[in-house]
C-alpha positions in Angstrom: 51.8 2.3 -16.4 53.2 -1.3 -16.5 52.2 -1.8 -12.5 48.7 -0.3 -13.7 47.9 -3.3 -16.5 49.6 -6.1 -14.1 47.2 -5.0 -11.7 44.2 -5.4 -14.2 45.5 -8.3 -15.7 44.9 -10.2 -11.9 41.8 -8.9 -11.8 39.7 -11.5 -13.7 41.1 -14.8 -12.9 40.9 -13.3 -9.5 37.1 -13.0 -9.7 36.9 -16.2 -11.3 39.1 -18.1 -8.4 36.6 -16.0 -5.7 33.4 -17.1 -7.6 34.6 -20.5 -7.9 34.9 -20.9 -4.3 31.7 -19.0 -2.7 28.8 -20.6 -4.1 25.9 -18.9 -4.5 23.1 -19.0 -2.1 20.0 -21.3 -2.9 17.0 -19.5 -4.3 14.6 -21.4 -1.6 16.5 -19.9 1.2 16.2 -16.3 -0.1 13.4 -13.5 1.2 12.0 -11.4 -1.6 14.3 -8.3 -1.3 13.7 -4.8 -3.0 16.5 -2.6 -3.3 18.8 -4.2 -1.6 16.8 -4.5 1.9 14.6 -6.7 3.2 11.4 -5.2 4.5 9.2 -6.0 7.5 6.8 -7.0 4.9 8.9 -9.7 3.3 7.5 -13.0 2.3 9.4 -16.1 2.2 9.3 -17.7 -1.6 9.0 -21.2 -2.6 10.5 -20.8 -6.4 12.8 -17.6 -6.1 13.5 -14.2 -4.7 11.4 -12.6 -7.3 9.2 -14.7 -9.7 9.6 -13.4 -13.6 7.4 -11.4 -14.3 5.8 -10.7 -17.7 3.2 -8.4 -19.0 0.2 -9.9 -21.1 1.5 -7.4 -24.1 5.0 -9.5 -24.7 8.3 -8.5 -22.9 9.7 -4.6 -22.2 13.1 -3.8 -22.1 13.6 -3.3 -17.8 15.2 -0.3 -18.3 12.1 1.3 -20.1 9.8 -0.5 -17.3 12.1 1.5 -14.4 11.7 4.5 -15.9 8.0 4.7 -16.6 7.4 2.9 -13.1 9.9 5.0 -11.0 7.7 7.9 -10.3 4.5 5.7 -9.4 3.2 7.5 -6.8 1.7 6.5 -3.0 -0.7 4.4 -2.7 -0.9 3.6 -6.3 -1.1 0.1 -7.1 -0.1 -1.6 -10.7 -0.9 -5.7 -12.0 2.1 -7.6 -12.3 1.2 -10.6 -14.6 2.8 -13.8 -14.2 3.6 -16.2 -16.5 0.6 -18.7 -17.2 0.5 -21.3 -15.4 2.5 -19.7 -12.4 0.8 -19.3 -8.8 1.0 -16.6 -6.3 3.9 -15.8 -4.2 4.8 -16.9 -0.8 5.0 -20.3 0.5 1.5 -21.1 0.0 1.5 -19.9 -3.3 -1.5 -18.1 -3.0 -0.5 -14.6 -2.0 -1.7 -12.1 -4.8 -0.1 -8.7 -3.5 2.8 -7.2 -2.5 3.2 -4.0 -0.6 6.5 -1.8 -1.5 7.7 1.8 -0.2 7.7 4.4 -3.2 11.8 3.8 -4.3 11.7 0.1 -4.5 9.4 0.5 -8.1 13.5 0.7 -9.5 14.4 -2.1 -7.8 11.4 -4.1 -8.8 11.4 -3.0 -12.6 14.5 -3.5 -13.3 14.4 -7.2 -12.8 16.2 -8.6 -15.9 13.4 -9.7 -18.6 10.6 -7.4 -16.7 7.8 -5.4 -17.5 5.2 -3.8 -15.6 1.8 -3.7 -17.1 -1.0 -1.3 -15.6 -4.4 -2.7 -15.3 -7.6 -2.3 -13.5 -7.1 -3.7 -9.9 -10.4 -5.7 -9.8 -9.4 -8.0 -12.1 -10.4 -11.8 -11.8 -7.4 -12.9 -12.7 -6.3 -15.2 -10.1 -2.5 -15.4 -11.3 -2.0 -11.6 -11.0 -0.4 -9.8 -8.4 -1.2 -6.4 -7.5 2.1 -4.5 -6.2 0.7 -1.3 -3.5 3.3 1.6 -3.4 3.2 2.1 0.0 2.7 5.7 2.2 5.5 6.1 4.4 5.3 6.4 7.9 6.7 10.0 7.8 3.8 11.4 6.0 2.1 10.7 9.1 1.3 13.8 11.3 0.6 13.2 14.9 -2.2 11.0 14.9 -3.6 11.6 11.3 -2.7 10.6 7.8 -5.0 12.7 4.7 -7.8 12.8 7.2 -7.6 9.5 8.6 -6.9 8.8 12.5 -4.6 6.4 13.1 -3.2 7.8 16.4 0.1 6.9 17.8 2.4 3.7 17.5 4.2 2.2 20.7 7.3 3.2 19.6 6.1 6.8 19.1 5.3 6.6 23.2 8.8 5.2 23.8 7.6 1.5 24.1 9.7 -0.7 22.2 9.7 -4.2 23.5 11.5 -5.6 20.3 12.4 -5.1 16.5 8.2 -6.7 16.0 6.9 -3.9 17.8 8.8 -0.9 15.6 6.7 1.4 13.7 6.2 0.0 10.4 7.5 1.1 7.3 4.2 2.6 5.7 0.7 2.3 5.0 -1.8 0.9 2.2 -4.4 3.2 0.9 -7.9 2.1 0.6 -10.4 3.5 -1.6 -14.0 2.8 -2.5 -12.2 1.5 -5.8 -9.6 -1.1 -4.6 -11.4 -2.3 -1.4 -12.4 -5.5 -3.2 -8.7 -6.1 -4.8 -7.7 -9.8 -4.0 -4.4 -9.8 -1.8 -4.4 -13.2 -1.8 -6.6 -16.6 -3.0 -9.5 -16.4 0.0 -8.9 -12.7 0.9 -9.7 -9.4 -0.4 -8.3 -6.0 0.8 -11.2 -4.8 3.0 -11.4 -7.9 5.1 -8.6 -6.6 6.7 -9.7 -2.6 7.2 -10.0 -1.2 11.0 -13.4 -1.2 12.1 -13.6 2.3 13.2 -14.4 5.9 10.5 -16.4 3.9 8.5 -17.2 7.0 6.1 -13.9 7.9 6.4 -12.2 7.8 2.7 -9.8 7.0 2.1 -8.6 4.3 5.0 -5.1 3.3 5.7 -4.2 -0.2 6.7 -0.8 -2.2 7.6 -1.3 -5.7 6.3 2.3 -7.9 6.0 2.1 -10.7 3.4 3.7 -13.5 5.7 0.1 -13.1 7.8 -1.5 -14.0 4.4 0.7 -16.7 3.4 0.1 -18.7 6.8 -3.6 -18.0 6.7 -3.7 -19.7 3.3 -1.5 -22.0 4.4 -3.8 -22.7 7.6 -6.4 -23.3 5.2 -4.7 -25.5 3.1 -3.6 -27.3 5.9 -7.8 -27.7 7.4 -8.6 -28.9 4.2 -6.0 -31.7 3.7 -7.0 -32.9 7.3 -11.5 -33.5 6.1 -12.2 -29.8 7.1 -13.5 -27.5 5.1 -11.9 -24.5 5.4 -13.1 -22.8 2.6 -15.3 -20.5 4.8 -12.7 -19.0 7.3 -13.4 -15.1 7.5 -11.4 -12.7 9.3 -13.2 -11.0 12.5 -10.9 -8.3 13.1 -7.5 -7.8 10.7 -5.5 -4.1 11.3 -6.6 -2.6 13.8 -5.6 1.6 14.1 -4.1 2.2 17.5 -6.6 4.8 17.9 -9.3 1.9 17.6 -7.5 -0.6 19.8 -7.4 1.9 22.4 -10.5 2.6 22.1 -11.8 -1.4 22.5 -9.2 -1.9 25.0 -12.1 -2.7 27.7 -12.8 -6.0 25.9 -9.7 -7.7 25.7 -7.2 -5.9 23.6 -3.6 -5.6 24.6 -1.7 -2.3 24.3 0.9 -3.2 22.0 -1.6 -5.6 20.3 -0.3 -7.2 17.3 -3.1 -5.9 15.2 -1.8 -2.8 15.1 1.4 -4.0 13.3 -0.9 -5.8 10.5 0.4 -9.3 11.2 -2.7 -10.3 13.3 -5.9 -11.5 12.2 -8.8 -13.2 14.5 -10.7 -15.6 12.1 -13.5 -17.8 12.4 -14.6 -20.9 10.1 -18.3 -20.2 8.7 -19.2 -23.2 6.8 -23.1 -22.3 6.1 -22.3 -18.4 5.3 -24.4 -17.5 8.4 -21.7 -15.5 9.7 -20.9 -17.7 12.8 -18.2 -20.2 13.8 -19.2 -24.2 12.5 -19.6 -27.3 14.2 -16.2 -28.4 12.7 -15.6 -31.8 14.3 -19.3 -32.6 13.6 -20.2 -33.4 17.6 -23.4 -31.1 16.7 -22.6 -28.3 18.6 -20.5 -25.2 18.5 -17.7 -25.4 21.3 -14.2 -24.5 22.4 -13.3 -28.3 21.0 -14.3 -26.8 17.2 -12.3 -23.4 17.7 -9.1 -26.0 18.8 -9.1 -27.5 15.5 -8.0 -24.7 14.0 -4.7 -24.3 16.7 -4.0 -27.9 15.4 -3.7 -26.2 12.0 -1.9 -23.7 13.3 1.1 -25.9 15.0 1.4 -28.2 12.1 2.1 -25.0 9.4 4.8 -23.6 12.2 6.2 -26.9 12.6 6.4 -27.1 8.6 7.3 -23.3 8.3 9.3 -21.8 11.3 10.2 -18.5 9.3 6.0 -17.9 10.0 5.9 -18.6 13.7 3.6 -16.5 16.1 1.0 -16.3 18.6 -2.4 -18.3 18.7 -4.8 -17.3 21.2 -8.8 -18.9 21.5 -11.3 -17.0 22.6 -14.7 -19.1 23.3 -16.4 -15.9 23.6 -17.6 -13.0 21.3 -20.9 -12.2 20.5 -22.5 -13.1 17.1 -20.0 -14.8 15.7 -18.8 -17.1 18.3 -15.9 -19.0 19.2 -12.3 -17.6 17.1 -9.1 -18.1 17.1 -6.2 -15.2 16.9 -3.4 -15.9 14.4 0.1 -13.9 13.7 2.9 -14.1 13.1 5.1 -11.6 15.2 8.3 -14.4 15.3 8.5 -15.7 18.4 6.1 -18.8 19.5 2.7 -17.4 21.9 -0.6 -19.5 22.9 -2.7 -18.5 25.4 -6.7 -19.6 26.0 -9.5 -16.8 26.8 -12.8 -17.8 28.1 -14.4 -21.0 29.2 -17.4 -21.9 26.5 -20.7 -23.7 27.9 -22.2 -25.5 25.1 -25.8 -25.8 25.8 -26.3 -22.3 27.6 -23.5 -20.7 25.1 -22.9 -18.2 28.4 -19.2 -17.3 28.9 -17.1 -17.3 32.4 -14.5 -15.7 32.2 -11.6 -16.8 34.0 -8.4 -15.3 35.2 -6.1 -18.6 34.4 -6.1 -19.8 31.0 -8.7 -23.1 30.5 -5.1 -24.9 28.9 -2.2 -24.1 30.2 0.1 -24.6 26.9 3.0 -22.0 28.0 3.9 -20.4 31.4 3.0 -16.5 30.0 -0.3 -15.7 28.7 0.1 -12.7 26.6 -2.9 -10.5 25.2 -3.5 -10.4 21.1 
C-alpha cells in the first residue's frame, strides 16, 4: 500500500517535468487530423488543425454534438458554421468542404466548444463548410457502387506504383440536390463529376481538398500577377476508371491521376464563351497564354511544397482550346503535349515534348 501512493505521488511532477521539456508542436505545421489519422484527403491549415467551429444557434455541449452526429450516415453531408469573420480552410482559405469517412463524425464533434448545426447544403453562405460523410471503398462491389460504374482501381489489378496510387479511402455522393454545393470559393461540386452516366443518380466522385486549395491558390496567385483568373473552369476533374479507360485513345494514362480525385485540367474563360482567353493580351489564343498558368503553378509549389504535383499543357482539345493539367500527387511532374499553330489553330502532334522541362514525360 505505501509503495502504491509513492508511486502516485511521482506521477504528477513527473508529467509536469515531461511537459516542461517536449514542447508542443506549432499549430501551422499540423494537417487537419480526424480520429487520430490523417487521411489521404487532408488539407494543410493556415490557422489550426481544426478551426472552432460554432453553430449560428449559440454553442452545444460536444458531447451532445457526438452523439447526435455519430450515426450520420454515408453520403450525408451537414453545415459547419464558422465564426464570422472567419474564411475557409486550407491554405488558401477558401476551401468550403471537407470529406470524412462515417467514424470520424466523433472525432470531429467532439472538438472542445463544438456544435454541429444541420442546414440546407445550397446555402450562400460563403463562410460555411459543408462536411461529406464519405462511402467507403468496401461498399464497392466489383465495378459498381448503388448502381453506379466505377470499375476497378490500379491497385485492385495489382498495380501499385506508390502510396499516391492506393485506392482511396471512399467516395462522395452526388445527387440532383447537392450537385451545386460550393466545395470551395470558385468551385461547386459538379464541376468535378465524371463525364460518363450522365442520367445515372446518384454519381460518386473522389475529390481531395489539397487539389482545391492549390487551384484557389493558383487563382489567387494569376490575379496578384494583372490576370484575371476569375474565369478558370475545370475541363475534366474525377474521372471513374471505367471512363478513363474508356478515353484512353486520346491521351489518358492508365493510372491517370484523375482517377484518384487530385487532378483537374482547367482552362481560363475570361468572356464566359467556354474557351481558353488571350491571357497575355498578344490577340490570339496560343500555347504562350496556356504557359501563364504553369508560371502560376511553380510560384504556389515554390510557396507551398506540401501541394507539389504534376503540370502538363496540352495546346490541343477541341472547343475549348489550349488547358493546362494540375495535381497534386506529391512528387514534382511537367510534361508538354501538342504543338499549337496560332493562325490555322491545327494541332501536330509530336512524340517529344515542345519544352523539355524534366527528362520523363509522364501522362495525366
Amino acid at each position: 500500500m505505501t509503495l502504491s501512493r509513492f508511486s502516485f505521488s511521482l506521477a504528477a511532477p513527473t508529467f509536469l517535468i515531461l511537459t516542461a521539456i517536449i514542447p508542443p508542436a506549432p499549430a501551422s505545421a499540423q494537417l487537419y487530423s480526424l480520429g487520430g489519422r490523417t487521411g489521404s484527403n487532408a488539407v494543410a491549415n493556415h490557422v489550426d488543425s481544426l478551426p472552432t467551429i460554432a453553430s449560428s444557434g449559440g454553442a452545444a455541449s460536444s458531447a451532445a454534438a457526438a452523439s447526435s452526429d455519430s450515426s450520420a450516415s454515408a453520403g450525408a453531408a451537414k453545415i459547419l458554421f464558422s465564426p464570422a469573420g472567419e474564411k475557409g480552410s486550407g491554405l488558401s482559405g477558401k476551401v468550403f468542404a471537407r470529406f470524412v469517412m462515417p467514424e470520424d463524425w466523433i472525432a470531429l464533434a467532439s472538438i472542445p466548444g463544438a456544435s454541429v448545426a444541420s442546414a440546407s447544403v445550397s446555402t450562400a453562405n460563403p463562410s460555411a463548410e459543408t462536411v461529406f460523410t464519405m462511402r467507403s471503398f468496401g461498399q464497392k462491389v466489383r465495378q459498381w457502387l448503388n448502381g453506379y460504374r466505377l470499375g476497378y482501381w490500379p491497385q485492385e489489378k495489382g498495380r501499385v506504383r506508390s502510396e499516391a496510387y492506393k485506392n482511396p479511402d471512399g467516395f462522395i455522393e452526388v445527387t440532383p440536390d447537392n450537385e451545386d454545393t460550393r466545395v470551395s470559393e470558385h468551385f461547386r461540386l459538379r464541376d468535378f463529376v465524371s463525364h460518363d452516366q450522365k442520367d445515372v443518380w446518384p454519381k460518386y466522385v473522389v475529390l481531395r481538398e489539397p487539389l482545391l486549395d492549390k487551384l484557389e491558390l493558383v487563382i489567387e496567385d494569376l490575379n496578384d500577377h494583372g490576370v484575371n483568373a476569375e474565369g478558370l473552369r475545370i475541363r475534366s476533374g474525377f474521372r471513374t476508371p471505367a471512363h478513363n479507360f474508356a478515353v484512353r485513345g486520346e491521351g489518358s494514362a492508365r493510372d491517370s491521376r484523375h482517377q484518384f480525385g487530385d487532378a483537374a485540367d482547367v482552362y481560363i474563360d475570361q468572356e464566359g464563351n467556354g474557351k481558353m482567353s488571350d491571357l497575355n493580351g498578344d490577340g490570339k489564343v496560343s500555347f504562350a497564354d496556356v504557359k501563364m498558368i504553369l508560371d502560376a503553378v511553380e510560384r504556389v509549389e515554390a510557396r507551398y511544397p506540401e501541394l507539389v504535383g504534376g503540370t502538363g499543357l496540352y495546346a490541343y482539345s477541341g472547343r475549348s482550346g489550349p488547358f493546362a493539367h494540375i495535381d497534386v500527387r506529391g512528387t514534382r511532374a511537367r510534361w508538354v503535349r501538342g504543338v499549337y499553330r496560332g493562325r490555322s489553330h491545327r494541332v501536330v502532334k509530336s512524340h517529344k515534348p515542345a519544352t523539355k522541362v524534366s527528362k520523363t514525360v509522364p501522362k495525366a
